[in-house]
N, C-alpha and C positions, 0 to 999 in steps of 0.2 A: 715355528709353524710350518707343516709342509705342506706346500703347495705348487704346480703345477704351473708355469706359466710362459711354458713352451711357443715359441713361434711368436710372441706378442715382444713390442718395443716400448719401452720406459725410459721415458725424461722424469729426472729429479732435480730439483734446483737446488741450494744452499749441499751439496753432495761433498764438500771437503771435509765435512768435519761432524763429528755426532751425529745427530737421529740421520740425518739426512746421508753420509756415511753409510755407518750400518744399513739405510734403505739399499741403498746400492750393493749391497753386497748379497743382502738377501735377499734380492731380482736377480742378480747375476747367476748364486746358487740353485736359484730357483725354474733356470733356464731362457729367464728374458732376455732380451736384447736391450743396455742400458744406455741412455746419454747422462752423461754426467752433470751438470751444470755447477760452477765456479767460479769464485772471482781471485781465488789464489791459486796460480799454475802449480807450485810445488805441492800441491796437497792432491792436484789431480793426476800430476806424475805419480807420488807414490799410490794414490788408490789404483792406478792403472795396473802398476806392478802386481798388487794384493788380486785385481779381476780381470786378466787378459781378453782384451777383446769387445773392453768398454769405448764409449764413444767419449772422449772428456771435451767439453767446450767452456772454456776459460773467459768470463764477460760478469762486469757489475752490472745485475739486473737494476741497478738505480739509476742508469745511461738508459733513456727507452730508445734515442737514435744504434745506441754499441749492441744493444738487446734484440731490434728489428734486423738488425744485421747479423747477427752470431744465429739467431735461432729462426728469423724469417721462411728460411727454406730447410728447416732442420728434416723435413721428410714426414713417412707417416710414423704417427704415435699412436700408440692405444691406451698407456697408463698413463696418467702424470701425476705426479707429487710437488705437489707448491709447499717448499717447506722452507726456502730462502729466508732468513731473517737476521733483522738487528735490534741489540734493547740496549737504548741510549737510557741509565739512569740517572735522572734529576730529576729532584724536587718542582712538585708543579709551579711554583712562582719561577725559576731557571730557567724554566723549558724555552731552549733559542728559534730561531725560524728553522736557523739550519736542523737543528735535533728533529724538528716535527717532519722539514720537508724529506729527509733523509727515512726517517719509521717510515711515512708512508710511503714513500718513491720505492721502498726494498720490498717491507711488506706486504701491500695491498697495490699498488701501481701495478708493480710486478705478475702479482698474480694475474690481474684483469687481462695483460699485455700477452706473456705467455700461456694462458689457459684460451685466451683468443685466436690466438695460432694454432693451437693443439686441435682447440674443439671446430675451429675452421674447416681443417685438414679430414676430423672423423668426418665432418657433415659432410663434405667433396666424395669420399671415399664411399660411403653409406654404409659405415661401420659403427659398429656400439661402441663405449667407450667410458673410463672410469676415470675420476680425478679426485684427490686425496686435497686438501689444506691442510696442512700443520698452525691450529690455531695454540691457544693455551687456555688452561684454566684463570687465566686473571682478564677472559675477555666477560668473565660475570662475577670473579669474586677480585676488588682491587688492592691494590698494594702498593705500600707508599713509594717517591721515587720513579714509579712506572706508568706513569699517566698518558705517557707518548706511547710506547710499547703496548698498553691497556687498550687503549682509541682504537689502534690498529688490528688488534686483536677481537675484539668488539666488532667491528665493519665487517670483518672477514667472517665472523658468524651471519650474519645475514646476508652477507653475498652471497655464501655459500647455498642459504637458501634460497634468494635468486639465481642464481645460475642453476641449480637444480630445477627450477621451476621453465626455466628459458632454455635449456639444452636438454629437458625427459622427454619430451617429441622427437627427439634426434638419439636416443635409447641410450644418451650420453650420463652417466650418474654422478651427482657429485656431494660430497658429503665432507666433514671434517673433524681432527680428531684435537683434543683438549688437553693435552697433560697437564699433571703436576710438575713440580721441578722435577729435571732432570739433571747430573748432575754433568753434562756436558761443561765446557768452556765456558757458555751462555750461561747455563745453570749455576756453576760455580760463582759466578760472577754476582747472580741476584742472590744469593746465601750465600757470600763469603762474611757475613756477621753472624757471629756464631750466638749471638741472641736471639738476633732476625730466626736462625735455621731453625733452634729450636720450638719455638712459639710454632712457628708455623708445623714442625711436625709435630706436635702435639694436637694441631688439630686433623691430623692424620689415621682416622683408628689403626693403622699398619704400622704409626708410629716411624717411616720411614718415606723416600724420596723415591720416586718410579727410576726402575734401569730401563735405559736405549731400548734392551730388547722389548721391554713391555706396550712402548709407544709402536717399536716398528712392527710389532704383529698384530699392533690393531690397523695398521696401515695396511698389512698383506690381505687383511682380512676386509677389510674394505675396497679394495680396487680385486679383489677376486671373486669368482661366481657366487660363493657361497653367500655375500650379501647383494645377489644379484635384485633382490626386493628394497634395497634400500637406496635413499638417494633423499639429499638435502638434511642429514641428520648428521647431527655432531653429540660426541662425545664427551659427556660431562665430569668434570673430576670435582666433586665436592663430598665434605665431612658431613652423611648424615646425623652426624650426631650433634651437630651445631645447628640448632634450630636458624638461629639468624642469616648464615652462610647458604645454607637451602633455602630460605625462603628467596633471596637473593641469584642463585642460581635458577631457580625451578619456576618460581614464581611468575614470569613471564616466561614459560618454556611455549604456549601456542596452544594447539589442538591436539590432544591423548586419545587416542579410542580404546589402547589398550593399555593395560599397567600392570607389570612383574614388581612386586616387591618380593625381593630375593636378598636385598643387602641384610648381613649378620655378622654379630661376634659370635665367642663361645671360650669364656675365661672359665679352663677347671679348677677347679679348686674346692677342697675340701667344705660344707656347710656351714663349721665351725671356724673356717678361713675365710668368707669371704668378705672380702674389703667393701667400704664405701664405693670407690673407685670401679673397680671391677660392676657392682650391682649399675651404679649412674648409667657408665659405660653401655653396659647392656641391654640397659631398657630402653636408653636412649636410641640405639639405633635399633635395632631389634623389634621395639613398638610404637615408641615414640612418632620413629620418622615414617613408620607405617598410616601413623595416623594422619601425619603433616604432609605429604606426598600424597595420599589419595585424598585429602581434602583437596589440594591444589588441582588435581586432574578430576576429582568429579563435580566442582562447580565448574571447574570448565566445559563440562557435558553436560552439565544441567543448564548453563547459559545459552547453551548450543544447540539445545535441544534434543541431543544426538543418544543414542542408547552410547554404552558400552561396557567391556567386563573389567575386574583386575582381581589377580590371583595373587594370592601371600602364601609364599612360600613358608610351610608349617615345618612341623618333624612329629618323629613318633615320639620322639623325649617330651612331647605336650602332655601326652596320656600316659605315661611311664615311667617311674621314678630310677633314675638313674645316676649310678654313685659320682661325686665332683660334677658335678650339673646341676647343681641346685635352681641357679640365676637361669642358665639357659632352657632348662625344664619347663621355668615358671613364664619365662617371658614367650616363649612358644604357647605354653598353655593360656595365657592373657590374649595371644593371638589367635586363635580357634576361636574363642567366645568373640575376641572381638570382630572376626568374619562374619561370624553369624549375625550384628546387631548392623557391622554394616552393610548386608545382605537385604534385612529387614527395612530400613530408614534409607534405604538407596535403591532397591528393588520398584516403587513409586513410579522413579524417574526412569525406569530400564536400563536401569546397569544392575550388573550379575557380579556377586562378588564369593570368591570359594576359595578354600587352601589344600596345599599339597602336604602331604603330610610321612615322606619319605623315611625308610631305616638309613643306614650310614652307606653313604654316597664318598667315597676314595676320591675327594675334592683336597685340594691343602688343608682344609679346615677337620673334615675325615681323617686322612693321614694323623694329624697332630693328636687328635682325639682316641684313635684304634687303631695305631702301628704297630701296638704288643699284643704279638702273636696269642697269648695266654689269654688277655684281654678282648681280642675279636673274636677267640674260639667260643667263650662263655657268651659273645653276644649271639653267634652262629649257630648256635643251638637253640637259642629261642625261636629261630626264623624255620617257618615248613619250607621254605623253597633251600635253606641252607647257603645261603649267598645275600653277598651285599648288594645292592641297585648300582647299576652302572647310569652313569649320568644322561645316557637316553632315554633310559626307562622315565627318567622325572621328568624331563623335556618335553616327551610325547604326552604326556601327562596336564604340563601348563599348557603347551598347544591344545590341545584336545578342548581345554576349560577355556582359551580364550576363543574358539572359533564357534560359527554357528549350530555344531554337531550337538556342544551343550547348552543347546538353547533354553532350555526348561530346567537347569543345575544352576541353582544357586542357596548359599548359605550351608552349604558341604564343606566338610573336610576328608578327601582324597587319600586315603594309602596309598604307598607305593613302598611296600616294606616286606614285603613277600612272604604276610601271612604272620607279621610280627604283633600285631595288634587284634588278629585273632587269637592269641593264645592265653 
């Protein structure tokens, strides 16, 4: 992710090794000014080497006396990444005093102590300022063995949004992000059972484990301007296709005003090929969790009393028979109608409900779809504008549909195909 973050200084904590690593590395490349934070000197020697001109400060954030002293007067900051962490596994009947006081003294102590200095120093200063948490996905979906790891993870989502709530007068943002496993040292470690690994990615529809880079560009991308609107949100990592595991995540997510349903597969496959598996798969999340995700957020606007919209992300494959697409054609086209009926039976309450209904968007899921040349030519011809949507065109598009401009737009379905679906 390129971004810009010239002039400004960044503290990372847990910085020797994995996410928190690569964070530092892509602040440094990115022109900030880093501190490092560690509790192993030799890991902050060599990153030094790898980023000439980092600041490394070597201190167990689980000391809060070693911690007030190494970082007391650390200076001004303007980003911070609380990413420090330890996952002590045992079995919840094992769990000793030391395992508990230890997760919480690194994880969540830590954070309070050091995000207390930092955001000290913006308020003194009367600077804005961003701070990042590295929480995880198992602070809402659990897993055996990680009960201590879990708790702490769990706290840190809702501080999160208390500190947001207690530092946004002070223009100070704080938000946090949730992965999946990673397959860091930590990572490896919680899926070194290669039973465990798999189970778990199978409830994956990617069918795979997040890389480093994935977590740390949702980190650039939150401590930088472009989510200069957000603050107190965190990052969910769940399989909508598991009804159980969403309702669990989502189910107490709070107050939505607005709702993208955007998540999708798209299994090609021949008519006369396709599998059980493949159909499940796709309806599942595709329509499924369409349904089960805006039920969660519109009784919570209807308890609330509060209007609001949510847009489902369609395609032109709803109205257009297209070859190896049978599953994806239909469950898009299940989605159109079923706009419509939730437009009707939720329109009452003042929520606005419409879809986008784009030609082929050069997303990964595009690429995989119409990388052959011969293949996008024959689609390119159908299109009057002669071109594929570039992913602002759709953008501007849900914007448009979630804001008050379409105040009087509901139970629509949106092209954004460039004349593909007039033809």
């Amino acid at each position: 992710m390129q971004l810009n973050f010239s002039g400004l200084r960044a503290l990372v904590t847990g910085a020797g090794k994995g996410i928190g690593r690569d964070t530092v590395k892509a602040l440094h490349a990115s022109g900030a000014r880093v501190v490092a934070v560690s509790r192993t000197n030799a890991d902050l020697v060599s990153l030094s080497k790898e980023c000439p001109g980092i600041e490394p400060v070597c201190v167990d954030l689980g000391d809060w006396g070693a911690t007030e002293k190494a970082l007391g007067d650390v200076g001004p900051v303007d980003l911070l990444v609380n990413n420090a962490a330890v996952a002590l596994m045992r079995p919840f009947l094992e769990v000793t005093k030391e395992d508990f006081d230890r997760s919480f003294s690194v994880n969540l102590r830590a954070v309070f102590q050091v995000s207390q200095i930092v955001a000290r120093g913006m308020i003194n200063r009367g600077v804005p300022g961003s701070i990042v948490n590295v929480s995880s996905m198992v602070a809402h979906v659990p897993f055996p063995s990680l009960a201590a790891y879990s708790s702490t993870k769990g706290a840190m989502t809702t501080l999160t949004k208390s500190m947001a709530l207690e530092l946004g007068p002070y223009k100070i943002r704080v938000n946090s992000v949730n992965p999946t496993v990673v397959l860091t040292a930590m990572g490896q470690k919680v899926s070194a059972d290669p039973e465990f690994s798999r189970k778990l990615k199978e409830r994956h529809p990617l069918k795979k484990f997040a890389e480093v880079e994935d977590v740390v560009n949702s980190i650039l991308f939150l401590l930088s301007d472009r989510s200069a609107s957000t603050s107190g949100s965190e990052t969910v990592c769940v399989d909508l296709a598991d009804w159980e595991a969403t309702e669990q995540a989502l189910g107490g997510v709070g107050p939505v005003d607005l709702l993208v349903n955007n998540a999708a597969v798209a299994f090609l496959q021949p008519f006369l090929e396709v599998t059980k598996e493949a159909y499940d798969m796709s309806f599942n999340v595709n329509l499924r969790a369409v349904i089960q995700v805006s039920q969660i957020v519109a009784r919570g606007l209807i308890a609330r009393g509060a209007p609001g919209v949510i847009v489902n992300v369609s395609s032109q494959a709803s109205q257009r028979g297209l070859t190896n697409h049978s599953v994806y054609c239909s469950t898009k086209g299940a989605l159109d109608i079923l706009t419509k009926v939730m437009a009707v039976e939720l329109g009452p309450h003042k929520i606005r409900v419409n879809a986008v209904n784009p030609t082929v968007v050069m997303t990964p899921m595009g690429q995989a779809a119409w990388s052959d040349p011969q293949k996008a030519k024959a689609m390119l011809d159908r299109i009057p504008l002669g071109r594929f949507a570039e992913m602002e065109n759709v953008v501007d598009t849900i914007l448009f549909l979630l804001s008050d401009h379409s105040s009087m737009t509901t139970g629509s379905t949106v092209p954004v195909d460039g004349g593909f679906l007039a033809t």
